[in-house]
PyMOL Python script that loads the backbone (N, CA, C, O; Angstrom):
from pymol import cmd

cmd.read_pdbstr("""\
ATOM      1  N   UNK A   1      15.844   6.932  -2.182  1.00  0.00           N
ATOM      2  CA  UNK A   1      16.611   5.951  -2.925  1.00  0.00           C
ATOM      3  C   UNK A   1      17.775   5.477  -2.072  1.00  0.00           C
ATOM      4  O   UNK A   1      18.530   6.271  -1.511  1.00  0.00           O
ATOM      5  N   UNK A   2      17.888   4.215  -1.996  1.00  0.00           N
ATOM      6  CA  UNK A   2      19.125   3.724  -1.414  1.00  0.00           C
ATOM      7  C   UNK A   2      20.588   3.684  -1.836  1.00  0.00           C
ATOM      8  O   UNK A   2      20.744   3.680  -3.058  1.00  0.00           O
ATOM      9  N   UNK A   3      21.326   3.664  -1.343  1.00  0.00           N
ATOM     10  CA  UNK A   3      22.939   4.091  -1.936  1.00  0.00           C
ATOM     11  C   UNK A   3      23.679   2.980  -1.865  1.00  0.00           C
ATOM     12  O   UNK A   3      24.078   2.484  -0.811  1.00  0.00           O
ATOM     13  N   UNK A   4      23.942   2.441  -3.262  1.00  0.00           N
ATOM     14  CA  UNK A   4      25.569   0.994  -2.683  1.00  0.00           C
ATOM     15  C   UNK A   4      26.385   2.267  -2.200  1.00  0.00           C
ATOM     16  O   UNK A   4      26.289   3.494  -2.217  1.00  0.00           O
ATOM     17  N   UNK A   5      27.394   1.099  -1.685  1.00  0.00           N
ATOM     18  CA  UNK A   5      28.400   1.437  -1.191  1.00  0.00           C
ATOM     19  C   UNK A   5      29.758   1.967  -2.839  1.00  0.00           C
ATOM     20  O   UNK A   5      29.640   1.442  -3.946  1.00  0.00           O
ATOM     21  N   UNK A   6      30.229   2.425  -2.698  1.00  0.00           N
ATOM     22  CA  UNK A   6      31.081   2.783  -3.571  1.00  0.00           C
ATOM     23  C   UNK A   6      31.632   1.199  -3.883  1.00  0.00           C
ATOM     24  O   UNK A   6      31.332   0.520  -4.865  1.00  0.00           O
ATOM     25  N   UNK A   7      32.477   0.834  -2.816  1.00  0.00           N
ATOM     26  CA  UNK A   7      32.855  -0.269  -3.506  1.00  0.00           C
ATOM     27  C   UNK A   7      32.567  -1.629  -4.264  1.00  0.00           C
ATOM     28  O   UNK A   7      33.273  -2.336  -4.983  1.00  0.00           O
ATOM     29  N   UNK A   8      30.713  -1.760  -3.646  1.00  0.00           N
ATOM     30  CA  UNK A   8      30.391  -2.888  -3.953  1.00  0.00           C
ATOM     31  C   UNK A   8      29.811  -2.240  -5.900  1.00  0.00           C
ATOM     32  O   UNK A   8      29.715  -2.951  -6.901  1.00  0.00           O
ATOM     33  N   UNK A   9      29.539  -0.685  -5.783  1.00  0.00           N
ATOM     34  CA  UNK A   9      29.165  -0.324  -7.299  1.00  0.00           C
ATOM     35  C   UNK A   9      30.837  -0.577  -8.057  1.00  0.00           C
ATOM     36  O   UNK A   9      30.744  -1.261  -9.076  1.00  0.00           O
ATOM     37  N   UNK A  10      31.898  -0.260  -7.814  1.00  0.00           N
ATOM     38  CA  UNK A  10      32.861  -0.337  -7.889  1.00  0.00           C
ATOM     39  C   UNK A  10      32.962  -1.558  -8.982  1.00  0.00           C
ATOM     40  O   UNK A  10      33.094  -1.362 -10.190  1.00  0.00           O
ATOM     41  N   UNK A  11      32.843  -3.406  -8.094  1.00  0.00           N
ATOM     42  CA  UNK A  11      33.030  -4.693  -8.077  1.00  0.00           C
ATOM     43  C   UNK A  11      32.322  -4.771  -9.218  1.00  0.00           C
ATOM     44  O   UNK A  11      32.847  -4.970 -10.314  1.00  0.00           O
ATOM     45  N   UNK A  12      30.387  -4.533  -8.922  1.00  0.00           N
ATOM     46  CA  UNK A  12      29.809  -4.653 -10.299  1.00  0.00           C
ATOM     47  C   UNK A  12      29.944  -4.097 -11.375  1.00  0.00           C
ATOM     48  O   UNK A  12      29.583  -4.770 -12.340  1.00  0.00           O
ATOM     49  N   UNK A  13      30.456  -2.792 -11.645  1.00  0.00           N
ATOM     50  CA  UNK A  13      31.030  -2.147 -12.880  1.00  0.00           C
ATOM     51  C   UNK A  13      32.121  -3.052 -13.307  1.00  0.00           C
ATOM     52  O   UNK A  13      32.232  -3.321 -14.503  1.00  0.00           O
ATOM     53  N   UNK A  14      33.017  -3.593 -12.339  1.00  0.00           N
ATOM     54  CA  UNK A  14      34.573  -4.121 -13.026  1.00  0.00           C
ATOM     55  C   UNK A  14      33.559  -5.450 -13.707  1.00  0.00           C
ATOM     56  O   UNK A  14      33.244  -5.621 -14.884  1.00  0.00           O
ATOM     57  N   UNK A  15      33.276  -6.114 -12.731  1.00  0.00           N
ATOM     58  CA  UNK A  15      32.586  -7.512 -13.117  1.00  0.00           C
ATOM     59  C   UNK A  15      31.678  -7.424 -14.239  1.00  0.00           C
ATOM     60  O   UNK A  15      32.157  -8.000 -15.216  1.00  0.00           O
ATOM     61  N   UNK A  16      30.458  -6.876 -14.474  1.00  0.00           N
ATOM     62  CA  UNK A  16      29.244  -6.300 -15.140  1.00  0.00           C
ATOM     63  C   UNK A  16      29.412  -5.333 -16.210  1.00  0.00           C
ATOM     64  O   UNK A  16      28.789  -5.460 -17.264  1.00  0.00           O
ATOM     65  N   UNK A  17      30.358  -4.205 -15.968  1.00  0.00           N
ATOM     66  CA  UNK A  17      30.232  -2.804 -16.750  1.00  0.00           C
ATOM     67  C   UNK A  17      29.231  -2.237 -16.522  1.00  0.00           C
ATOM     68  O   UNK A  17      28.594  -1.623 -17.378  1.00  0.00           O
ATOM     69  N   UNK A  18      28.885  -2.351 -15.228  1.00  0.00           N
ATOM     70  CA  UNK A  18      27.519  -1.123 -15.175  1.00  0.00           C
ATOM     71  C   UNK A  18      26.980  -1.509 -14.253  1.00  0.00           C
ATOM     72  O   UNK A  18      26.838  -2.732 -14.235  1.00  0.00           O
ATOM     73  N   UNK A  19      26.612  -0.997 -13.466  1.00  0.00           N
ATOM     74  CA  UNK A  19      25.482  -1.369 -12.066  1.00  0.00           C
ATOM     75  C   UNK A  19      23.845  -1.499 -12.335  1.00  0.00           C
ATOM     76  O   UNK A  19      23.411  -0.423 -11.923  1.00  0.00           O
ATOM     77  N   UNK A  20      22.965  -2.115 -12.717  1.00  0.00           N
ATOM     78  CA  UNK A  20      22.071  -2.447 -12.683  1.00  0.00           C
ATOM     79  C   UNK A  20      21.079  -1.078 -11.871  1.00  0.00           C
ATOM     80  O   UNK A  20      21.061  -0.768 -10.680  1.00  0.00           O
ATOM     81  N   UNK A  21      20.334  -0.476 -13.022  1.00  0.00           N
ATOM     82  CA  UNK A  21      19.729   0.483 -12.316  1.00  0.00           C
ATOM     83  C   UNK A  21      18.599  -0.040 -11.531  1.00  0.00           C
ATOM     84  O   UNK A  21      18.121  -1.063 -12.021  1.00  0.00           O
ATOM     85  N   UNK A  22      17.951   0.437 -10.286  1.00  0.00           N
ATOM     86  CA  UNK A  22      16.756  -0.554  -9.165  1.00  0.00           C
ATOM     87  C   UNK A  22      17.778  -0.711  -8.247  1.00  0.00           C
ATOM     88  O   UNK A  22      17.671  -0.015  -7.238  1.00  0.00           O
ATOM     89  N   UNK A  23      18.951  -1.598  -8.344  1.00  0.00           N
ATOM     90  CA  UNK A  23      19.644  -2.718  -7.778  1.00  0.00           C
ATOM     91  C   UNK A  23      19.599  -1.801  -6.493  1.00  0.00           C
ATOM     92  O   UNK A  23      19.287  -2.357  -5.440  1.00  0.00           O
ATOM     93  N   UNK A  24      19.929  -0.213  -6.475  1.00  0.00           N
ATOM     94  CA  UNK A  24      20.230  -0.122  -4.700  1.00  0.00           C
ATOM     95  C   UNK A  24      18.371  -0.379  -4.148  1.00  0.00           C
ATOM     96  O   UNK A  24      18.291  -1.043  -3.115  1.00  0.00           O
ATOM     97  N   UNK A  25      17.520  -0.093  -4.519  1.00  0.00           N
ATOM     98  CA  UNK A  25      16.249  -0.187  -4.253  1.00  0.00           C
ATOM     99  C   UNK A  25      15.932  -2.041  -3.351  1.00  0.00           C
ATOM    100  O   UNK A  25      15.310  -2.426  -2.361  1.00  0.00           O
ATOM    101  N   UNK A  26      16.714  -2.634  -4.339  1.00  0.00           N
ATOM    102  CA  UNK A  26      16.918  -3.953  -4.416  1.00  0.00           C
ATOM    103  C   UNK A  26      17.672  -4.496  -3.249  1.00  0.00           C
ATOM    104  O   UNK A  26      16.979  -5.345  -2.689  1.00  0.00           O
ATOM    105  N   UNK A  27      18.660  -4.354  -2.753  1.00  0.00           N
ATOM    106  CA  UNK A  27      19.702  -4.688  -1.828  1.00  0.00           C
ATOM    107  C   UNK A  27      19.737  -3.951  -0.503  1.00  0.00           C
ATOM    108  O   UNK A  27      20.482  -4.254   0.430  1.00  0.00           O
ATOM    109  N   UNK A  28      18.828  -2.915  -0.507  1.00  0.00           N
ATOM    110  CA  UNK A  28      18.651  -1.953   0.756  1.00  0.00           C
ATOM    111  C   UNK A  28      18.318  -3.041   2.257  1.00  0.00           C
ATOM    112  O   UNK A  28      18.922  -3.033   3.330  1.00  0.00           O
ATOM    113  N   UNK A  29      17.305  -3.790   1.882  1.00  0.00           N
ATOM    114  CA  UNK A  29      16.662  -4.384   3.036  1.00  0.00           C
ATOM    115  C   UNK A  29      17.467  -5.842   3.203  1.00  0.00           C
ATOM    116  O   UNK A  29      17.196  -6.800   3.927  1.00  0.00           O
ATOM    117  N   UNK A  30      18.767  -5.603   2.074  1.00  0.00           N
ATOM    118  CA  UNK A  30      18.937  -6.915   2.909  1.00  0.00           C
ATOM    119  C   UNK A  30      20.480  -6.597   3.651  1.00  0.00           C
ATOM    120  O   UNK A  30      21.202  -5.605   3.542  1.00  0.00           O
ATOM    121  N   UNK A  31      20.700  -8.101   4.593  1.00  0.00           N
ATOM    122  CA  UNK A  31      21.740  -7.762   5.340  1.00  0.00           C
ATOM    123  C   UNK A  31      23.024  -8.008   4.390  1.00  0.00           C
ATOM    124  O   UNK A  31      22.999  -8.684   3.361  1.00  0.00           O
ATOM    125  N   UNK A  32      24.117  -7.357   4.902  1.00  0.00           N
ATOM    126  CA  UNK A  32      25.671  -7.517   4.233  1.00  0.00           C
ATOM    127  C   UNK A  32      26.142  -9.376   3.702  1.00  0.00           C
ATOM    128  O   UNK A  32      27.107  -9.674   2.998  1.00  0.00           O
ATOM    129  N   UNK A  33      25.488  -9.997   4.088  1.00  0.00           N
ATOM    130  CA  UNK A  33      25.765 -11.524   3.930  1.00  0.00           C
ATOM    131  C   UNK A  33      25.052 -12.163   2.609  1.00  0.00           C
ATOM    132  O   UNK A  33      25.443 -12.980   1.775  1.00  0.00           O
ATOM    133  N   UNK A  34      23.766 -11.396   2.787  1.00  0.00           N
ATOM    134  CA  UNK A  34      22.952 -11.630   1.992  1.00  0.00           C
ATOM    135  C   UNK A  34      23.229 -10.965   0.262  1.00  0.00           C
ATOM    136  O   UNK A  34      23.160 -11.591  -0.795  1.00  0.00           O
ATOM    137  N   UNK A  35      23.567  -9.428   0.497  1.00  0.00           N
ATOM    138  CA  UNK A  35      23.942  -9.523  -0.542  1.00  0.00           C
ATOM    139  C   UNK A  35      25.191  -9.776  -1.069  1.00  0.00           C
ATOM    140  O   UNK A  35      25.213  -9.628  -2.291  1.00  0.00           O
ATOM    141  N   UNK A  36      26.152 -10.079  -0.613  1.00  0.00           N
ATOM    142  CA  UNK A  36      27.609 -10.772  -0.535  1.00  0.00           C
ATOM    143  C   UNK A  36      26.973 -12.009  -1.538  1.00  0.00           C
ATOM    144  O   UNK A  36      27.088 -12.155  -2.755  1.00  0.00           O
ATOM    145  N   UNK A  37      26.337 -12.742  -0.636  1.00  0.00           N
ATOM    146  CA  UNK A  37      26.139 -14.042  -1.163  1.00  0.00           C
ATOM    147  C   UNK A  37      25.590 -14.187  -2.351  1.00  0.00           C
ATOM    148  O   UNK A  37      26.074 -14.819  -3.290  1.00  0.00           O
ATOM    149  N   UNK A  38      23.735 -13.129  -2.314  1.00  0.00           N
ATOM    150  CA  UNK A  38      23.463 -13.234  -3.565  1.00  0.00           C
ATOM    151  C   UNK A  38      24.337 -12.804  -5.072  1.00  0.00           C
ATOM    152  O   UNK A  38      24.356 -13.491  -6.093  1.00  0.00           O
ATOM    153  N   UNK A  39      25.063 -11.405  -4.851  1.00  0.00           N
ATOM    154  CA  UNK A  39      25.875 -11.296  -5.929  1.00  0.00           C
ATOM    155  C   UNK A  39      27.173 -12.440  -5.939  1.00  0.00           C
ATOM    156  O   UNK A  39      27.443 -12.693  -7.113  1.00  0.00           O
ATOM    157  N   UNK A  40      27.680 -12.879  -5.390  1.00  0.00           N
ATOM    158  CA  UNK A  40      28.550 -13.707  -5.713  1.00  0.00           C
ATOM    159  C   UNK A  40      27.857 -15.320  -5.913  1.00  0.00           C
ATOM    160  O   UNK A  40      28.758 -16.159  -5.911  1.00  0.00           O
ATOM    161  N   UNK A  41      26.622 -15.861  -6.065  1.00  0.00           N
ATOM    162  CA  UNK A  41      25.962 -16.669  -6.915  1.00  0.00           C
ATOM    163  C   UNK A  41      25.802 -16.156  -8.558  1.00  0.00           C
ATOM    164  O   UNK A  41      26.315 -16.721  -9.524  1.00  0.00           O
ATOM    165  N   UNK A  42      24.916 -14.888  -8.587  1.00  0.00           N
ATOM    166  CA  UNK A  42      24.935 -14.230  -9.567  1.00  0.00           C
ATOM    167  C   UNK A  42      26.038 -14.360 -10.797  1.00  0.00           C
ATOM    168  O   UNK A  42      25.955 -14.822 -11.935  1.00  0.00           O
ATOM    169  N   UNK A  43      26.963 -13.824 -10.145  1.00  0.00           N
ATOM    170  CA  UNK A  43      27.977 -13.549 -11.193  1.00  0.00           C
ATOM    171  C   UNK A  43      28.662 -15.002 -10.858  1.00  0.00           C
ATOM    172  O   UNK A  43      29.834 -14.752 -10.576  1.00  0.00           O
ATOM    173  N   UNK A  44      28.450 -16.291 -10.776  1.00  0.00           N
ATOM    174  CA  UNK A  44      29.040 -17.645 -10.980  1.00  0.00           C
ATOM    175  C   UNK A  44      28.041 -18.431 -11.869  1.00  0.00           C
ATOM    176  O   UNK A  44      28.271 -19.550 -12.327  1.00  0.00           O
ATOM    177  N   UNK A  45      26.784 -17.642 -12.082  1.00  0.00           N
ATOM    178  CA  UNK A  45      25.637 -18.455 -12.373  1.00  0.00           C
ATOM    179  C   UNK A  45      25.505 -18.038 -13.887  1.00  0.00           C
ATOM    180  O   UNK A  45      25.626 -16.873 -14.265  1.00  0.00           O
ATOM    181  N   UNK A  46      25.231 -19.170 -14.762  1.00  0.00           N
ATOM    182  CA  UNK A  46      25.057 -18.773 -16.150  1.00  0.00           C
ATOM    183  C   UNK A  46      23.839 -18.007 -16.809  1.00  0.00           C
ATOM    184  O   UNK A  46      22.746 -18.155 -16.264  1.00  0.00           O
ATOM    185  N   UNK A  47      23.922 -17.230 -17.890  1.00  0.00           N
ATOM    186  CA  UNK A  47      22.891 -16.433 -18.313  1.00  0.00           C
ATOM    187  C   UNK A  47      21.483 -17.404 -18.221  1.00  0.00           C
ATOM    188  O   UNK A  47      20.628 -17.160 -17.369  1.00  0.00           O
ATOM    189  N   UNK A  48      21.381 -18.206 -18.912  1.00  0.00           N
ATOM    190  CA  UNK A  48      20.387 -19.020 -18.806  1.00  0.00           C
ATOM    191  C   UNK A  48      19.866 -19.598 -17.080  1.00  0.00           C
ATOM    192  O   UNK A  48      18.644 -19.733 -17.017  1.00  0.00           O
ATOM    193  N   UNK A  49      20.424 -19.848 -16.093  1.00  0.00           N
ATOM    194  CA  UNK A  49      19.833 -19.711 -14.979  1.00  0.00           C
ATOM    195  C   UNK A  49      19.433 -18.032 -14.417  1.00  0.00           C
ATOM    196  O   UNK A  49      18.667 -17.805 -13.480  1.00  0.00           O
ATOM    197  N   UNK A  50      19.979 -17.222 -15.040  1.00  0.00           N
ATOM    198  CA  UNK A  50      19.437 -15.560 -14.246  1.00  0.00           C
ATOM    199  C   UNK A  50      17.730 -15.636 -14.498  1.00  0.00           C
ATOM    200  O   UNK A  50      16.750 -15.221 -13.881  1.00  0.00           O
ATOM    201  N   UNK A  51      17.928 -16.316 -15.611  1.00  0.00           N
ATOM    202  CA  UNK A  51      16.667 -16.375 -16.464  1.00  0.00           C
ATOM    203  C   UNK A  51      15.514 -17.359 -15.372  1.00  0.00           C
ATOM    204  O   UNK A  51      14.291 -17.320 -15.506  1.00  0.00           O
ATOM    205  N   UNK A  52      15.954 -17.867 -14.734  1.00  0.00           N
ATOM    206  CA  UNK A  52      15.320 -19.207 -14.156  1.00  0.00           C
ATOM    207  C   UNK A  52      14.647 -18.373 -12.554  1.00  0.00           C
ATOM    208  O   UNK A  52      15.524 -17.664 -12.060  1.00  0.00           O
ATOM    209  N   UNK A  53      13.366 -18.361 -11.771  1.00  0.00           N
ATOM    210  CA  UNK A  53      13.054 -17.861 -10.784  1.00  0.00           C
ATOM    211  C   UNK A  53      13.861 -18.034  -9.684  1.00  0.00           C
ATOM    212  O   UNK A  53      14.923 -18.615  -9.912  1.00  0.00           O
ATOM    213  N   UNK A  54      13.555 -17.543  -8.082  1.00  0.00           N
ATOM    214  CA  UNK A  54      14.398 -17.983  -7.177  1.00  0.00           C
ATOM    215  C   UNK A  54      14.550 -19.160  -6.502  1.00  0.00           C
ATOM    216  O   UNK A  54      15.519 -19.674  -5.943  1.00  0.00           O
ATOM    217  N   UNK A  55      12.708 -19.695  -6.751  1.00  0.00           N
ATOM    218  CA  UNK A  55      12.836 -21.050  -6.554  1.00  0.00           C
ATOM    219  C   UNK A  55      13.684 -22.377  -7.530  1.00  0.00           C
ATOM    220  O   UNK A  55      13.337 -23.539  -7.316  1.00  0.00           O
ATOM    221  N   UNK A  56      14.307 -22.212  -8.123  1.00  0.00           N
ATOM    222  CA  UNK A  56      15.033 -22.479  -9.213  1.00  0.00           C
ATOM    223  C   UNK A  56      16.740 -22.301  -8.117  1.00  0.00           C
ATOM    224  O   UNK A  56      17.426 -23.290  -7.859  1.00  0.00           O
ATOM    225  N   UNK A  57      16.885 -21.741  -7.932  1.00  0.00           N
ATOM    226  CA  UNK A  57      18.006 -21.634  -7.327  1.00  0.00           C
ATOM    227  C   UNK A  57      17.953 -22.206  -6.075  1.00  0.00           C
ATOM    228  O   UNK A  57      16.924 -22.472  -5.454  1.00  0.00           O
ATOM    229  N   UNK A  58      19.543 -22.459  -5.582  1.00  0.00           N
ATOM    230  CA  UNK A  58      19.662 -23.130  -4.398  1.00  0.00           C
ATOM    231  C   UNK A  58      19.688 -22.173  -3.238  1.00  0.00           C
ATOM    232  O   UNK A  58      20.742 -21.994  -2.627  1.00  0.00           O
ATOM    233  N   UNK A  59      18.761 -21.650  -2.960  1.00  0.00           N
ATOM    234  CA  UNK A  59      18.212 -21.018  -1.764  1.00  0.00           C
ATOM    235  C   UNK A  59      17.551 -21.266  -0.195  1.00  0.00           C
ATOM    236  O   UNK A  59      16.703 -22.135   0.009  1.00  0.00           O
ATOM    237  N   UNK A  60      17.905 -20.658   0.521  1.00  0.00           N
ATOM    238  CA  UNK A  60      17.343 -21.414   1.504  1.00  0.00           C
ATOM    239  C   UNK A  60      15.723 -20.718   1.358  1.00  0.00           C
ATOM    240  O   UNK A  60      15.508 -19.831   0.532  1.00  0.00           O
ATOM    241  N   UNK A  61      14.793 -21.177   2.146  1.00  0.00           N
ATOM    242  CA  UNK A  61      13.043 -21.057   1.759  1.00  0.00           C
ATOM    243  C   UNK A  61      13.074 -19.363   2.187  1.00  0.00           C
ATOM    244  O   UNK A  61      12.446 -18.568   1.488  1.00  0.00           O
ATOM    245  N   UNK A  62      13.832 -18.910   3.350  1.00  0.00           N
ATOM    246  CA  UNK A  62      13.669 -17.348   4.000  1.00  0.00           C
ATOM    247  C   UNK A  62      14.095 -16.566   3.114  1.00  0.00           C
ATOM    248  O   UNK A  62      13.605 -15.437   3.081  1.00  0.00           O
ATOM    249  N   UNK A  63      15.452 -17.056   1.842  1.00  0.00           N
ATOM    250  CA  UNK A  63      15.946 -15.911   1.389  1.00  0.00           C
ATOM    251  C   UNK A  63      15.338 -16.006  -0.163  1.00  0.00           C
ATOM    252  O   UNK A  63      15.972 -15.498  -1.088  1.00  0.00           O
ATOM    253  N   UNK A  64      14.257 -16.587  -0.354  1.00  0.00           N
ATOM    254  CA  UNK A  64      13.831 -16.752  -1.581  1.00  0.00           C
ATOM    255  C   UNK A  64      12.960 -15.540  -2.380  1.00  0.00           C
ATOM    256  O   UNK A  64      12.852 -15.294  -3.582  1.00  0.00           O
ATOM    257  N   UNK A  65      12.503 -15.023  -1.421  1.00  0.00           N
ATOM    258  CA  UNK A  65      11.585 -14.068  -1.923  1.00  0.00           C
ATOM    259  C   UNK A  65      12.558 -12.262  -2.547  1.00  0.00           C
ATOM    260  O   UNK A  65      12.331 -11.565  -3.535  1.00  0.00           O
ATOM    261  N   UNK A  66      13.544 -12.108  -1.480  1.00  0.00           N
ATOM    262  CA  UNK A  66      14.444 -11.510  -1.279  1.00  0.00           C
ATOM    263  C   UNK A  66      15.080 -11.674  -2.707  1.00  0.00           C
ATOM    264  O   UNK A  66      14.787 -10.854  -3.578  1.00  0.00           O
ATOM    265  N   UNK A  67      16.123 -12.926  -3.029  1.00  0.00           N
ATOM    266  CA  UNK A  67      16.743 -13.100  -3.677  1.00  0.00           C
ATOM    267  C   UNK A  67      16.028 -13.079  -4.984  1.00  0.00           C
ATOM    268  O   UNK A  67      16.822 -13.233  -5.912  1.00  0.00           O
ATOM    269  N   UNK A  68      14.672 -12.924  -5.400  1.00  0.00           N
ATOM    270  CA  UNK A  68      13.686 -12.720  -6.816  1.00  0.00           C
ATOM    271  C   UNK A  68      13.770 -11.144  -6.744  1.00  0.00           C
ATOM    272  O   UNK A  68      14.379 -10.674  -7.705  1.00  0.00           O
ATOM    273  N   UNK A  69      13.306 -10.220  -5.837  1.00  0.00           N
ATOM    274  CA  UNK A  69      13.693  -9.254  -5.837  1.00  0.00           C
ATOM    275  C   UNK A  69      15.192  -8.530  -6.540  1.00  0.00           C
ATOM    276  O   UNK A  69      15.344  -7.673  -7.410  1.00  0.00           O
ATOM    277  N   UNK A  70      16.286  -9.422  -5.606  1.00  0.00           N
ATOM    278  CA  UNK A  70      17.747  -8.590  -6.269  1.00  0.00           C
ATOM    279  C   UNK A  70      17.664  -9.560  -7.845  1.00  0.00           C
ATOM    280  O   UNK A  70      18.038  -8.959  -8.852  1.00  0.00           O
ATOM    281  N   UNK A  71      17.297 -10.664  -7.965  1.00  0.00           N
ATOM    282  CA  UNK A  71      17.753 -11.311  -9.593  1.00  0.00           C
ATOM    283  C   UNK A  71      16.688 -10.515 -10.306  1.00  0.00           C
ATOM    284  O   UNK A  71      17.060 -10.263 -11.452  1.00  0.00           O
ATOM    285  N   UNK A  72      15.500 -10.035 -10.030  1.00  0.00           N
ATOM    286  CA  UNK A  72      14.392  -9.577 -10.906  1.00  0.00           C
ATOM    287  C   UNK A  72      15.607  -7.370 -11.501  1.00  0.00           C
ATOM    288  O   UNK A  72      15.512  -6.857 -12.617  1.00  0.00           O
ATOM    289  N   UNK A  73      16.450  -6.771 -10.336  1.00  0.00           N
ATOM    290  CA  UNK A  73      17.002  -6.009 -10.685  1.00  0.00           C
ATOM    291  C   UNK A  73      18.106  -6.150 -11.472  1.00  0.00           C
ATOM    292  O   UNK A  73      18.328  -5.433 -12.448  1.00  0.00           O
ATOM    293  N   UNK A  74      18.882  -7.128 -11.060  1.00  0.00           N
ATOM    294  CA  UNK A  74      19.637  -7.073 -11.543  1.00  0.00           C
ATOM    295  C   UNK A  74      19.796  -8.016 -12.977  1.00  0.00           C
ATOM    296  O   UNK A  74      20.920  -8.205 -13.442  1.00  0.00           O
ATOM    297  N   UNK A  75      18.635  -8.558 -13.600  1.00  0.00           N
ATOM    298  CA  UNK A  75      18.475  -8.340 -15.092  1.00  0.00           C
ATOM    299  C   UNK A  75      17.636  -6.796 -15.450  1.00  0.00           C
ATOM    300  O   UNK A  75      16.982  -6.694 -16.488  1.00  0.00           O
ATOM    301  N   UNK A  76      17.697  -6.180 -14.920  1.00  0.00           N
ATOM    302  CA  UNK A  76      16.804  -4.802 -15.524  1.00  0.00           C
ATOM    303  C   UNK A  76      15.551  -4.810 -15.488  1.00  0.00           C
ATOM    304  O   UNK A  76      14.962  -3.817 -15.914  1.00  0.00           O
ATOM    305  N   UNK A  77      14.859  -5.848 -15.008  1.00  0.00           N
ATOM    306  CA  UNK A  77      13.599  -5.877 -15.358  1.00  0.00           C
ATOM    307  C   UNK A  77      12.472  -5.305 -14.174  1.00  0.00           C
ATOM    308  O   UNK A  77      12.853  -5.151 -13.014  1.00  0.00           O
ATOM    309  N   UNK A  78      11.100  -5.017 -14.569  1.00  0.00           N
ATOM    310  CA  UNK A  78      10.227  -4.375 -13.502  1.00  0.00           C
ATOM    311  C   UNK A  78      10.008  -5.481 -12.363  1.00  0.00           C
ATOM    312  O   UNK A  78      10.590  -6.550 -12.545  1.00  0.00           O
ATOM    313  N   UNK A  79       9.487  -5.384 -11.585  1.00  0.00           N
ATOM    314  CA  UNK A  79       9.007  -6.458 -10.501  1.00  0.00           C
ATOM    315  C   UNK A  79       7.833  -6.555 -10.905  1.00  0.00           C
ATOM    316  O   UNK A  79       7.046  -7.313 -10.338  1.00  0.00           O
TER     317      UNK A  79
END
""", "prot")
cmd.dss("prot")
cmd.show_as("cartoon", "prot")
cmd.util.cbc("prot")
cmd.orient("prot")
């Protein structure tokens, strides 16, 4: 199992109340930019777009598959 970092579990508890269980499974393979970026779309983006796939979002085509992965954890749901 992969480990956040204290602080980034830290950010999503203050922000969220709770860290999304998967999510380190989720964020392991990607780089520090990536998930920077994806959580800070996330938490700007309204409930009704979490809901919406990655192609739905303004993604570039490389980080699309990636970014269904961390949005598919971080609503709770299976892949």
């Amino acid at each position: 199992m992969a480990i956040l970092s204290q602080r980034f579990q830290a950010y999503l508890t203050d922000r969220m109340g709770s860290v999304p269980e998967g999510l380190a499974e989720a964020v392991a393979p990607l780089t520090a930019g990536q998930r920077d970026g994806f959580t800070a779309a996330w938490l700007s983006a309204s409930d009704s777009q979490h809901e919406r796939p990655a192609d739905a979002w303004v993604l570039t085509e490389a980080d699309r598959d990636a970014f269904e992965t961390f949005r598919v954890a971080m609503l709770g749901l299976d892949s």
